[in-house]
Every structure is written in C-alpha cells, then in structure tokens.
C-alpha positions as CSV (number, residue, x, y, z in Angstrom):
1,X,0.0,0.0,0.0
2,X,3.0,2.3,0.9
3,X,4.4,2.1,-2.8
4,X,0.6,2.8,-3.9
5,X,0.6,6.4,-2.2
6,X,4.7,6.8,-3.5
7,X,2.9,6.3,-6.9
8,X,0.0,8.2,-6.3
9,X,1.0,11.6,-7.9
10,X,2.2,9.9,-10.9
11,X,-1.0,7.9,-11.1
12,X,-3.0,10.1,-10.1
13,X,-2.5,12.3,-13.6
14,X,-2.3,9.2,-15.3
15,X,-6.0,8.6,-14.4
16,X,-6.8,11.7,-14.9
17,X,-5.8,11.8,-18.5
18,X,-7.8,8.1,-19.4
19,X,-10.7,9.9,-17.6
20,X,-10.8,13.1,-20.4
21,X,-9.3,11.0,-22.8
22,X,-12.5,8.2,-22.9
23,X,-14.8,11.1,-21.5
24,X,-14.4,13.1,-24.7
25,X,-14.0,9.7,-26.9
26,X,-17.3,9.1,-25.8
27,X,-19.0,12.9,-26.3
28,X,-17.3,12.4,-29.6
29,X,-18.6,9.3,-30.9
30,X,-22.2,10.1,-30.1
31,X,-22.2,13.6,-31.8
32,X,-20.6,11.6,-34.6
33,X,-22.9,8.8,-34.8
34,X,-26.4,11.4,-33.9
35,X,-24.9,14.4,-36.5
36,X,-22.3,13.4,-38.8
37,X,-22.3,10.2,-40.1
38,X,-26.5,10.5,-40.0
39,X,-28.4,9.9,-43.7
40,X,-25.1,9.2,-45.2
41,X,-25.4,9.3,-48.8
42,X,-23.7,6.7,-51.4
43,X,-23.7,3.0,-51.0
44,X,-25.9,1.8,-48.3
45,X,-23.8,-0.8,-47.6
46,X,-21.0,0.8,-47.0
47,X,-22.8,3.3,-45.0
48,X,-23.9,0.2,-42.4
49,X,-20.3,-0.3,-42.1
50,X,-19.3,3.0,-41.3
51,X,-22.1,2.8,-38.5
52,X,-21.3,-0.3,-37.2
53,X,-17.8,0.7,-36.7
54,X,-18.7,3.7,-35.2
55,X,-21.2,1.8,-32.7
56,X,-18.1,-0.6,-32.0
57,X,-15.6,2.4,-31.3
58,X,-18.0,4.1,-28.8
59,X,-18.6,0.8,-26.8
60,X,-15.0,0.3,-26.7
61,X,-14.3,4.1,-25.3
62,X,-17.9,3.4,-22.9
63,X,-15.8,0.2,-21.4
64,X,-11.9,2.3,-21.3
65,X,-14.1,5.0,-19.1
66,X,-15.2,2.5,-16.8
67,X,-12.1,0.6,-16.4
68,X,-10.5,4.1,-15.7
69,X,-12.9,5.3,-13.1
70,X,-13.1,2.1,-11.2
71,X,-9.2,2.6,-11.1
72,X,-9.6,6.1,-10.5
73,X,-11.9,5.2,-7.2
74,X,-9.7,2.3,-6.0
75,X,-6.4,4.4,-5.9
76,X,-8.7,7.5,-4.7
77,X,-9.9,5.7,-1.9
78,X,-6.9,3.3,-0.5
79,X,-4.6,6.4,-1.2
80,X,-7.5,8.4,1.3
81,X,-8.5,5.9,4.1
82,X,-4.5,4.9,4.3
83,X,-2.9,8.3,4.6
84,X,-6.0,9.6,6.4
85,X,-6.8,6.3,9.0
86,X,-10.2,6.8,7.9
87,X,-12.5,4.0,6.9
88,X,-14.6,3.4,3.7
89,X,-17.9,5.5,5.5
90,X,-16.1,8.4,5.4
91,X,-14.8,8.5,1.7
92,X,-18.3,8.0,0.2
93,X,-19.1,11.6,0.2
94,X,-15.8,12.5,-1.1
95,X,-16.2,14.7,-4.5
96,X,-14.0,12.2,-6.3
97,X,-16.0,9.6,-4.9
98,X,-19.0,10.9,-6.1
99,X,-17.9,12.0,-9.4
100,X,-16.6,8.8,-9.9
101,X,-19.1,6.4,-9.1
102,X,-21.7,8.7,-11.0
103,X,-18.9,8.2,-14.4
104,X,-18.5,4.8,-13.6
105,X,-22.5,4.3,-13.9
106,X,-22.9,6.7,-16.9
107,X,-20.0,4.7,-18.9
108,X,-21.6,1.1,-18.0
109,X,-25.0,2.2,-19.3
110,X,-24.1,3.8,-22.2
111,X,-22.0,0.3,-23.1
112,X,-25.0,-1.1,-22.7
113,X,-26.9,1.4,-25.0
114,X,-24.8,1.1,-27.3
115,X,-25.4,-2.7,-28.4
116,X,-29.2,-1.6,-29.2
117,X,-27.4,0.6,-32.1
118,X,-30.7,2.8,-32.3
119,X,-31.9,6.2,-32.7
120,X,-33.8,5.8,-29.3
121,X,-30.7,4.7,-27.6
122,X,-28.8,7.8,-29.3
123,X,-30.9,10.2,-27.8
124,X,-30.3,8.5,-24.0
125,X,-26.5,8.4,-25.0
126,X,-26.2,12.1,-25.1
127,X,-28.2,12.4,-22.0
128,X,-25.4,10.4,-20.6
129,X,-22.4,12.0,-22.1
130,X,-23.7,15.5,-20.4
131,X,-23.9,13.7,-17.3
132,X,-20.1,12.2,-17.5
133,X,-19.3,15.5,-18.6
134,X,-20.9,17.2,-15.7
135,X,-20.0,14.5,-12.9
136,X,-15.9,15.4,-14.5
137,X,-16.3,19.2,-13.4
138,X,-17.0,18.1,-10.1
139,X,-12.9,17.5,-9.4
140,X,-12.2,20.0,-11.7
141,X,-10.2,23.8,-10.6
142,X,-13.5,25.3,-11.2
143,X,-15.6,23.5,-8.7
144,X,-13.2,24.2,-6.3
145,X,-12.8,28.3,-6.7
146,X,-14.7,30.6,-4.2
147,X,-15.1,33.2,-6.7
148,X,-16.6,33.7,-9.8
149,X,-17.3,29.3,-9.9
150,X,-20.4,29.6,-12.0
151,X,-18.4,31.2,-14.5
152,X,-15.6,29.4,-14.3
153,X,-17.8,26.2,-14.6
154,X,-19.3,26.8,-17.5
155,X,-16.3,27.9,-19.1
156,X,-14.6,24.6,-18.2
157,X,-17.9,23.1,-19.6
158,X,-17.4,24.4,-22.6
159,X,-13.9,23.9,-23.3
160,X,-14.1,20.2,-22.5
161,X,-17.8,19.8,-24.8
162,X,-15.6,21.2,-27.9
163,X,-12.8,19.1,-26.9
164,X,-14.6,16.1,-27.3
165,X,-16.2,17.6,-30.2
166,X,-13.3,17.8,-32.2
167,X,-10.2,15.5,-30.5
168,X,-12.8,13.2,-29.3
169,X,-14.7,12.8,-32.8
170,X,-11.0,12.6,-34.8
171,X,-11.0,9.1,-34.1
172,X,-14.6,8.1,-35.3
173,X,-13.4,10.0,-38.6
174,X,-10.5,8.1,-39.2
175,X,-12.3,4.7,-38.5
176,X,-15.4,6.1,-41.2
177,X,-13.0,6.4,-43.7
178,X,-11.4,3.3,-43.3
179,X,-14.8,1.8,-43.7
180,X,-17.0,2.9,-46.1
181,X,-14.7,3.6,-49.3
182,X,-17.5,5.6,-51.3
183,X,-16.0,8.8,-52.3
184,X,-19.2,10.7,-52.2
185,X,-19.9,9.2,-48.2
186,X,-16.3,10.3,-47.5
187,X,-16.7,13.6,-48.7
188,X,-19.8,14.2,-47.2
189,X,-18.6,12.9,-43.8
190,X,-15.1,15.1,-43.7
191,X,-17.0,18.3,-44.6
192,X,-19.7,17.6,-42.1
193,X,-17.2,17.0,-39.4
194,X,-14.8,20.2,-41.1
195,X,-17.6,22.3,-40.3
196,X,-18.1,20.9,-36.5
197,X,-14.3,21.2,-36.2
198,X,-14.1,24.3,-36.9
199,X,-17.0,25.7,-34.4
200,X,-15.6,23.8,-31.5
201,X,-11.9,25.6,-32.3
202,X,-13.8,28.9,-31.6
203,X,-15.4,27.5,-28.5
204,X,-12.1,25.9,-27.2
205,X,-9.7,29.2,-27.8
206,X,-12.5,31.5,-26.7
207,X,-13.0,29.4,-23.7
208,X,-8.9,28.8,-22.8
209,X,-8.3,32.4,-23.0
210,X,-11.3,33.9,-20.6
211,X,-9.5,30.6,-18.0
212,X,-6.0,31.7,-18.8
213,X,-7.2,35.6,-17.8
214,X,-8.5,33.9,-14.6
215,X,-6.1,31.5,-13.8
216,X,-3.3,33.3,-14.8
217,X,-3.8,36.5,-14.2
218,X,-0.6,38.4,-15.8
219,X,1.6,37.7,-18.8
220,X,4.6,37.0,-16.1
221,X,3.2,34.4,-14.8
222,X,2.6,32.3,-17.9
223,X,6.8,31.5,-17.5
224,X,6.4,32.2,-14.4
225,X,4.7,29.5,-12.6
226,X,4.5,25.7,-14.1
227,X,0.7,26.1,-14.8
228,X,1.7,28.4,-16.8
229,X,3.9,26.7,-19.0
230,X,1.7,23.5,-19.2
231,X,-1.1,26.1,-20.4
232,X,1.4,27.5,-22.7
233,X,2.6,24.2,-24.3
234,X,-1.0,23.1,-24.8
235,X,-1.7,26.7,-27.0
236,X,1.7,25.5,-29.0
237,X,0.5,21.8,-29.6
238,X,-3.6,23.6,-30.3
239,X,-1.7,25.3,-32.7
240,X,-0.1,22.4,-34.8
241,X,-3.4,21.1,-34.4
242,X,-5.4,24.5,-36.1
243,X,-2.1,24.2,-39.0
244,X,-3.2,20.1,-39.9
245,X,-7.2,21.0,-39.9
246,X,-6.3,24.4,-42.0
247,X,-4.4,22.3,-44.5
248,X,-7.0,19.6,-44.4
249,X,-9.9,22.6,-44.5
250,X,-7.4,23.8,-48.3
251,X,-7.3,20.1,-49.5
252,X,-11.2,19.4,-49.1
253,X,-11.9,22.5,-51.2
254,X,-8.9,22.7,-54.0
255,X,-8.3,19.0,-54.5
256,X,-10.8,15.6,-56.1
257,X,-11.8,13.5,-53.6
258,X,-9.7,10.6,-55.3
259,X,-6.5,13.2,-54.5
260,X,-7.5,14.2,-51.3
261,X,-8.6,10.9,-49.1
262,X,-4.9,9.3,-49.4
263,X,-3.5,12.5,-47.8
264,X,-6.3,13.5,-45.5
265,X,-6.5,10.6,-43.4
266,X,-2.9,10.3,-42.4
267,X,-3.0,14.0,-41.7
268,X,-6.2,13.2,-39.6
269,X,-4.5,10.2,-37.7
270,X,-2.1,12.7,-36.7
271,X,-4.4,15.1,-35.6
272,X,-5.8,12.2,-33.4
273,X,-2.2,11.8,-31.8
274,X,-1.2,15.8,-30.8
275,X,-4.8,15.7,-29.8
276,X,-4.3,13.2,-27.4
277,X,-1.5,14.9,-26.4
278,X,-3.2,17.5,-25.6
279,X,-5.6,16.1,-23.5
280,X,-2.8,14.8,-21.3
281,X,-0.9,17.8,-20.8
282,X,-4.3,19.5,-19.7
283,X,-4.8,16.1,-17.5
284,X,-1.4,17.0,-15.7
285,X,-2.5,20.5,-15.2
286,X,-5.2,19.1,-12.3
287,X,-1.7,18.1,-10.7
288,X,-0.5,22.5,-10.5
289,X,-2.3,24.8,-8.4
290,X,-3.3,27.9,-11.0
291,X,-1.0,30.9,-11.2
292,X,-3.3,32.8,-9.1
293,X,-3.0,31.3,-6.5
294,X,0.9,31.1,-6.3
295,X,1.8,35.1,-5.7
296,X,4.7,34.7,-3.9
297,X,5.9,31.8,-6.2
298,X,6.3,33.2,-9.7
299,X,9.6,33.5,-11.2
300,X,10.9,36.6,-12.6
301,X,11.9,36.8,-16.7
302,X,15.5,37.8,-15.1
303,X,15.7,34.6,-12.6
304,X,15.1,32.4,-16.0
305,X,17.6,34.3,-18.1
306,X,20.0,34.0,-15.4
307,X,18.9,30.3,-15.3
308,X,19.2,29.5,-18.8
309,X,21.7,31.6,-19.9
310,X,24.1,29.0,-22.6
311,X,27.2,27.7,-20.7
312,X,29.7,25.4,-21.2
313,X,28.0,21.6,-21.2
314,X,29.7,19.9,-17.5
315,X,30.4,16.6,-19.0
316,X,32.8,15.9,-15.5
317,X,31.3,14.2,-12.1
318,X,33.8,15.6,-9.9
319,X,32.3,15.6,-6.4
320,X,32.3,18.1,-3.7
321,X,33.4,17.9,-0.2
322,X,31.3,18.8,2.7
323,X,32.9,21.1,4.9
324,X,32.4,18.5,7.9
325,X,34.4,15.9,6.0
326,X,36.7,18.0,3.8
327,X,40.7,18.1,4.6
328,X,41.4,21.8,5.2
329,X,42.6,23.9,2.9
330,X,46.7,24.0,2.7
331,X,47.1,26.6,0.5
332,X,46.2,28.9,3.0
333,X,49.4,28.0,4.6
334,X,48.0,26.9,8.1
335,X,46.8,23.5,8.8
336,X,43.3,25.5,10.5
337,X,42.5,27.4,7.3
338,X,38.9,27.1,5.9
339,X,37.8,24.4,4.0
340,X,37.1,26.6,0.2
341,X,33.6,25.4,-1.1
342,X,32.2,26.1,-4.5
343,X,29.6,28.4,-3.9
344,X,26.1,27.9,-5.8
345,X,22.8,29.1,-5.0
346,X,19.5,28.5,-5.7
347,X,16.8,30.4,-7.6
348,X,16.2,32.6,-4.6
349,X,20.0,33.2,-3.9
350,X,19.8,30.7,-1.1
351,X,23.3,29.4,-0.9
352,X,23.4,25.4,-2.0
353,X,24.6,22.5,0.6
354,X,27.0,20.4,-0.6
355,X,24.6,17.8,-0.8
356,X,22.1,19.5,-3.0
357,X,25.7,20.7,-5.2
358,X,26.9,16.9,-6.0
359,X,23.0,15.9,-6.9
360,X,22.6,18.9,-9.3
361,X,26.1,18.0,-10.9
362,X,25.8,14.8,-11.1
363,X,22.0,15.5,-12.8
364,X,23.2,18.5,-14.6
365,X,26.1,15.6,-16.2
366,X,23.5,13.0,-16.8
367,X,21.4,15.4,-19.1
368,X,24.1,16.9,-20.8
369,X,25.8,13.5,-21.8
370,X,22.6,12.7,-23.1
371,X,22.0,15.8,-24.9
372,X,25.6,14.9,-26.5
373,X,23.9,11.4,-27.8
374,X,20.8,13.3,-28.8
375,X,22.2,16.0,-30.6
376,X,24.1,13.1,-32.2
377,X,21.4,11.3,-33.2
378,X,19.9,14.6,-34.6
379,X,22.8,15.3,-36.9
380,X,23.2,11.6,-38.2
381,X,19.6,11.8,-39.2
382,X,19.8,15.4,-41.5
383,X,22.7,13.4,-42.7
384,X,21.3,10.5,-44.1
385,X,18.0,12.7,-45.4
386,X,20.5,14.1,-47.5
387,X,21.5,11.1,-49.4
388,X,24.7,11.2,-49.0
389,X,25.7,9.7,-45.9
390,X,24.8,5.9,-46.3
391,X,26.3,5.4,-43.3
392,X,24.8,7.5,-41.1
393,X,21.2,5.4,-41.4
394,X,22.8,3.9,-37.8
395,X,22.1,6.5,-36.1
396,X,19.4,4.3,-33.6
397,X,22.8,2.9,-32.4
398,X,22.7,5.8,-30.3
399,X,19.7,4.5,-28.3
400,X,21.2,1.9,-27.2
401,X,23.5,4.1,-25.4
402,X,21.2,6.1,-24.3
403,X,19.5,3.2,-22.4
404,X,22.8,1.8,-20.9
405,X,23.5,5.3,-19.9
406,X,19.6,5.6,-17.6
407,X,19.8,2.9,-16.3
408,X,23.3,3.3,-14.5
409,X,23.7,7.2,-13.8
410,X,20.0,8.9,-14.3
411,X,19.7,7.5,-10.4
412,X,23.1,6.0,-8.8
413,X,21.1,5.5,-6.1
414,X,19.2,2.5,-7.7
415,X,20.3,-1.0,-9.2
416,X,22.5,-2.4,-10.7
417,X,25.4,0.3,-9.2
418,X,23.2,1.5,-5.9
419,X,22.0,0.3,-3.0
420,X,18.2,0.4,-3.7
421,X,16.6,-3.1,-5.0
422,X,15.0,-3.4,-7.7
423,X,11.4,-2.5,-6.4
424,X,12.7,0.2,-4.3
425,X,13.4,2.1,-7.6
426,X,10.4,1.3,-9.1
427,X,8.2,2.9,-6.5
428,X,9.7,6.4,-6.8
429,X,7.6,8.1,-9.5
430,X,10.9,9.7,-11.2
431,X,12.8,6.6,-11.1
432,X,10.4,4.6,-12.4
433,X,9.9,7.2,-15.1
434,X,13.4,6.9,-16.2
435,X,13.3,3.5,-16.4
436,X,10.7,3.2,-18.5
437,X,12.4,6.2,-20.5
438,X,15.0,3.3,-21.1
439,X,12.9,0.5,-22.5
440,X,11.4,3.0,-24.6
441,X,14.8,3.7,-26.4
442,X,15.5,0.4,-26.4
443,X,12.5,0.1,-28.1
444,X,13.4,2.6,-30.8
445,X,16.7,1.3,-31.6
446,X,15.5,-2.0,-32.1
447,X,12.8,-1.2,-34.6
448,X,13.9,1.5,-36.5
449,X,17.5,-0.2,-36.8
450,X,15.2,-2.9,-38.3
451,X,13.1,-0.7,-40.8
452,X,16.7,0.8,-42.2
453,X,18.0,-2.4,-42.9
454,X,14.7,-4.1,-44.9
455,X,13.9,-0.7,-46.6
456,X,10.5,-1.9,-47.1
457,X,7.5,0.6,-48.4
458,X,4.8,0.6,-46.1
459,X,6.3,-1.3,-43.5
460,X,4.2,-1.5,-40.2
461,X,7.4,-2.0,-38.3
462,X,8.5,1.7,-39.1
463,X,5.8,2.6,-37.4
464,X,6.9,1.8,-34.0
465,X,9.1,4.9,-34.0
466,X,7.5,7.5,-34.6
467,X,4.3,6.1,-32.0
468,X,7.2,5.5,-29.4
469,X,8.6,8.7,-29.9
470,X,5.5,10.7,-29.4
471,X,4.4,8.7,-26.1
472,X,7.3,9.4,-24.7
473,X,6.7,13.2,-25.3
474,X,3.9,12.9,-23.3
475,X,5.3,11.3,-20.8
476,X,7.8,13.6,-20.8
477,X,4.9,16.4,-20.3
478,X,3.6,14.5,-17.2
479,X,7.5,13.8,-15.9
480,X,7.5,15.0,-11.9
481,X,10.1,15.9,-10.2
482,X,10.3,16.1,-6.3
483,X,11.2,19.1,-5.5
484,X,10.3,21.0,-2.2
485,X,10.8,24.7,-4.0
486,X,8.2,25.5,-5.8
487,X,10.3,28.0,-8.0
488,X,13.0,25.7,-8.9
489,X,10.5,22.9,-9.7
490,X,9.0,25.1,-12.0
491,X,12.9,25.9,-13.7
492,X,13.1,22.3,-14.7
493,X,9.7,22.0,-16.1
494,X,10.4,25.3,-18.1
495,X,13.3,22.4,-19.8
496,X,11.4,19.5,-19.7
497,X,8.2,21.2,-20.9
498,X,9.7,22.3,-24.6
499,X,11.2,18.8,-24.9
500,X,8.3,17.2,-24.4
501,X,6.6,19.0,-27.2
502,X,9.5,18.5,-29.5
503,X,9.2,15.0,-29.0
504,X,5.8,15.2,-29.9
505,X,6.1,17.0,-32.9
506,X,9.0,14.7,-34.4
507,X,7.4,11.6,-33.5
508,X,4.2,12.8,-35.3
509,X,6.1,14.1,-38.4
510,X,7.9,11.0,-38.7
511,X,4.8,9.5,-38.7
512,X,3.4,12.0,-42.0
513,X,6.7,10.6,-43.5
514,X,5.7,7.0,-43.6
515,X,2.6,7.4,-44.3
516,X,1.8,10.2,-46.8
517,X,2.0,9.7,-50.2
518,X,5.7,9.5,-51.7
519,X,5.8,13.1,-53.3
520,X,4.7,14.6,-50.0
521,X,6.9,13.7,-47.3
522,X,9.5,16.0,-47.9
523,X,8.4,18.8,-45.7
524,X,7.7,16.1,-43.0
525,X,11.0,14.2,-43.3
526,X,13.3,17.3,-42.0
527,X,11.4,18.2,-39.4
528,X,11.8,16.0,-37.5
529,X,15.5,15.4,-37.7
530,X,15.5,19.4,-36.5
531,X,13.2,18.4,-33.4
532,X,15.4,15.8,-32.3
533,X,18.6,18.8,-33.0
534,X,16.7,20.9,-30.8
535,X,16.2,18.6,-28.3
536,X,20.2,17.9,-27.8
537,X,20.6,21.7,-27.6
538,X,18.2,21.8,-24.7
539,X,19.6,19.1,-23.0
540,X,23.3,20.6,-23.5
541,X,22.2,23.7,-21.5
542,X,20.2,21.7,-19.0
543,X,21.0,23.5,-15.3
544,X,19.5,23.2,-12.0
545,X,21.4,25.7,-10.2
C-alpha cells in the first residue's frame, strides 16, 4: 500500500488523463454517430459499415471510461483511508468519490446502450455524455474556486464539450474512412465533421483564453509558474493542431476526392495523436495549483535568463566535499584554514549545501551526456535525409547508449550500481519514469534499426518509432520531479516542458513521412531530424542551479 501512495501523484494524472481521454471519446462518438455520419449518402452498404464501426468504437471508449474510473476510485480511496486512518464511511461523500461512481454508472450504461445501435438509444447516449461530462467538473479547478465558480464552470464546460467535439470525434473520422470507401460518403462525412471542427476551435480558444485571464492573471506568470507553462505548451500543440485542420480545411476545397482521401487521413491520424497529447498535458495541469494562487511563487523573466543563460555543457562528475568531511585547505598556509567550497545558489539566492551541489552536478552531467547522444542522433539523421551519408542510417545505435547510460547514472542511487533493489526504484515516480524512458529507447533502436535495414515501403514495423517517440513526449509532459521549491520545480519543467513538445512534434512528423503519399513527405522528413537537433541543444544547456 505504501508504494501505492509513492505512486500516487504519478498515477494520479495518469487517471486523470484516461478519464478526459474516454470522456471526450465518448462525447465524440455520439455527436458523430447522432450528426455526422447521419443519412449518409452513397452505397448503403457501405454506410452500415461506417455505423457499425462507429457503434463498436464508442462501446470500446464506454468500457476504457469505466475501467479508468473504477481505477480512479480504487487508488482514490486506498490512497485516502490509508494516509488519512479513515474507513470506507467516510470517503463516500468524497467529490472524487462521487464524481466517480456517477462516471462509472454513466459509462456502464451507455456500453449497454450502445449494443441496441438505435436512434432511441442515441438520444439517452447524449443524455449520458452530459452527465459524464458534468460529474468530470465536479474534481475540476472550477468546482473548487470561491469566486466567480459559476463562471468558471461553465467555461470549463465548454472547453471540454468542444474538446470532445473535435479530438474526441478525430478518431470516429478516421475509423469512417477506413470503412466505407465511397468517395461521395467520404466527402460528405469530412466536410460535415470540417464544419463541427471548426465551431468547436472557436469554442475551445474563446474558452482557454477567458480561463488563462483567470487563472493566470498576468503575462509573467505564464513562464512564471508551471501552470503556466503547461497552459502554454498546450496553445503551442492547439496550434499544430489548427495548422493540420487548416491544410485539411485547403485540401477538401482545392483537391478531387480521389486526391484528397490518401493525404487527408494520415493527416487526420495525426491530428488524433497531438490531440491526445493535448488532453494529457491539460490532464497533468489538475496536478498544478493555478497561477493565481501562487503570488509569492512566480519566477521573474530575469531569474530564467540568469537560469538558462548558454554555458559550457559539465560533462565531469567531480564531487564536492562537505565542509564537515573536507581536509582543510593548505594553501592557505595553516593547517586550520577554511575548508574553500564552490559556492552555488539557488533560484532565490539561497546558498546550495553540498549535498544538494553533488545531486545537481551529477544530474546537470546526466542530461548533458545525453543531450551529447541526442544531438548526435539529430545530426546523423539530416545526414542520411540528404542522401549522402549511407552510413549514417545507424544513427538508432545511439539509443542503445542512451539506455545503458539511464539505467546506470540517471539515479546511482538504484540498481544495478546502488544500493536500492529493484522494487525500491520502481516505487519512486521519477525513477520509475526513467526506467521506462530506457525500455522506450530500447525500443526505438531495435525497430527502427530494423526498418533501415529491410527498406520496405509501407512497412508496419516503421511505425513503432514515430508512436514510441511521441508517447514518450507525453510522458515527458507528465515527468514530476520532487522538488520541495516550488520555483525551482517550475525551472526544470520550463526544460522538460519544450522537450516534451518536441518529442511530440517529431514523432508525429515522422509518422506523416511513412505514411503520406511519396511526393509529400518532404516537408515532414526534415522536421523532425530538427526536433530531435533541438532537443540535444536543450539538453546541453540543461541546469539546475
């Protein structure tokens, strides 16, 4: 149970993000099923199987939202009535509690629902996605604001209604086209949907900027505090998202539909990804107090220059002394001379212990070897796009390093070279995200190495990359780190954050590489390279004091 509460901020935003992840799945699918894919014109048969799919896809997300909020109320509750002492009786009226068990309920009855695949059952099905979606305000920042909560409700109501809208309906779109291969039905579909796309943008930037005035509250604080910068990386990934549904919105209206379809699903499926994406960086924003609230806490555009200004990468571990342990200084010429220290301070000015000194340089030489390998990898890549550097397609090699080098320096603490066991490490949240960091290269290295060798078109394997690549961007946006000060906590998400979204962005173009058609992928097939560039860079200036 202890290694269950360790977990439980981690988890905690994981659940979270399955929770508006299936929540808006589910909005989605029966707005897509009651408007868009309704009196479907074309083959008939082909229409049924764009239903049927449809019908399958929302029972699917109706059983994912139950699974999540059953997990969501177990974790909840043990995490409560253990940390607490308190017995079951006295968690039942718990928001989450309630909120969940009235999600849980919605989600099982709209599964069933949706096996009677009816325009009776439609109507009941979005009866219960407004419930969901109201029982999911209940644990939101806005039920939990003295002032100005009606507002803030209904903004947040809103902004998660369009969300599943658009994200939420992405996926039913993709499946459609799959399906029913009548050009005129496809057409008819995409433009129905292009049109509800575009309304719920409107709704979801209207919405996110009145929250941002409120939770923000000044310009300073959107570097200056971590919600912030979450809220800020979400308006750079909604923006990607407005580029592919602006290019999608062009093709529809300048191309045939025979030119179109091939390009505008695989610019759809990503769409689906970054969307995602989205929805788990705004899941990990339940985890940050909002800006307003944290006054005394926000740091100053001068702190972050000072912060971030480029340096030289430390690529050394050297060690410092403590002054209770050090030999004195001799060069002082008296065998009672001060111990000489390196001075460091924190964010505030707070002089460092030479405690917290080794961990940041041994942390600040962990990121920077890596960004060395990353950078690496980076550069190999723009080589081989160019053609002329055959041998540089081995760049995944580098993975494999960067594996080796996680799992034995990102936490010397842990095994194989420390003293923790095995499931010691694995119950601290930011070791057992490192770890999995590994596996995840490992993962990479394997496959792509593979896909460079066989050169095959169309080759599923080559997509393991690119999907690899962009989960762990987003778990890379949900990365914790525990740290007691709140400003420098929020100085190493202002470096994670960016990376994150980088890694989203070249794991998603990568992606458009594979799988558009061979006379677009160019634009695609160097951004990514650049992302992975950028990356390094960021790394290489990686500092924590």
């Amino acid at each position: 149970m202890q290694q269950l509460v360790n977990l439980f901020g981690f988890l905690s935003v994981v659940l979270r993000a399955g929770t508006l992840v299936f929540q808006s799945l589910l909005l989605g699918g029966v707005i897509f099923l009651a408007w868009i894919s309704r009196d479907v014109p074309g083959d008939a048969e082909q229409a049924g199987r764009m239903q049927r799919g449809s019908w399958t896809l929302l029972s699917i997300s109706a059983i994912a939202l139950a699974v999540v909020q059953a997990l969501y109320l177990y974790v909840n509750s043990a995490v409560l009535m253990t940390t607490a002492e308190i017995g079951l009786s006295g968690v039942i009226g718990a928001n989450f509690f309630i909120s969940g068990s009235i999600v849980l309920c919605a989600a099982m009855a709209a599964l069933i629902l949706a096996q009677l695949r009816s325009r009776t059952s439609l109507s009941i099905l979005l009866a219960l996605a407004a419930i969901v979606l109201g029982a999911s305000l209940m644990t939101n920042h806005a039920a939990s604001r003295i002032e100005g909560r009606p507002l803030l409700v209904a903004l947040t109501a809103v902004h998660e209604a369009a969300t599943g809208f658009w994200i939420g309906g992405l996926p039913f779109l993709v499946l459609a086209l799959f399906r029913d291969k009548d050009s005129i039905a496809r057409l008819y579909v995409t433009e129905r949907f292009s049109r509800l796309a575009f309304c719920s943008v409107v709704l979801i930037v209207v919405s996110g900027l009145c929250m941002s005035l409120l939770y923000i509250g000044s310009w300073q604080a959107v570097l200056g505090t971590a919600y912030g910068a979450m809220v800020l990386a979400k308006a750079v990934m909604l923006g990607a998202l407005m580029l592919l549904g602006g290019i999608n919105f062009l093709m529809l209206r300048k191309l045939s539909g025979d030119e179109v379809m091939p390009r505008l699903r695989r610019l759809i499926e990503a769409e689906v990804g970054i969307g995602i994406t989205v929805i788990l960086t705004a899941a990990s924003l339940t985890s940050q107090p909002p800006a307003v609230d944290q006054p005394n806490d926000v740091v100053s555009l001068h702190q972050i220059v000072q912060r971030f200004r480029p340096a030289v990468p430390r690529l050394t571990y050297t060690q410092v002394a403590d002054a209770a342990t050090a030999a004195p200084d001799q060069s002082a010429g008296s065998s009672d001379a001060p111990v000489r220290l390196p001075v460091a301070y924190n964010v505030d000015g707070q002089p460092l212990s030479a405690r917290l000194i080794n961990n940041s340089i041994e942390s600040e030489s962990n990121h920077h070897w890596m960004g060395v390998l990353v950078l690496g990898m980076g550069v190999l890549a723009l080589l081989a796009r160019t053609g002329k550097a055959p041998w540089a397609e081995y760049w995944p090699l580098l993975l494999i390093g960067i594996a080796v080098f996680i799992i034995l320096l990102a936490d010397t603490e842990c095994w194989p070279v420390g003293s923790k066991s095995v499931g010691a490490c694995f119950a601290d949240p930011e070791v057992f995200q490192h770890r999995l960091a590994a596996i995840v290269c490992i993962g990479f290295a394997v496959f792509e190495l593979r896909v460079r060798t066989r050169k095959r078109e169309n080759d599923k394997l080559a997509l393991v990359f690119p999907l690899m690549c962009a989960a762990g961007g987003a778990v890379l946006l949900t990365h914790s780190h525990a740290i007691t000060n709140v400003k420098e906590n929020l100085l190493v998400e202002l470096s994670h954050v960016p990376m994150g979204v980088l890694a989203v962005f070249a794991g998603w173009s990568r992606w458009l590489e594979l799988r558009l058609p061979a006379e677009n992928r160019k634009v695609p097939s160097w951004i990514w390279p650049v992302c992975f560039v950028l990356i390094g860079a960021g790394l290489l200036n990686y500092r924590e004091m």
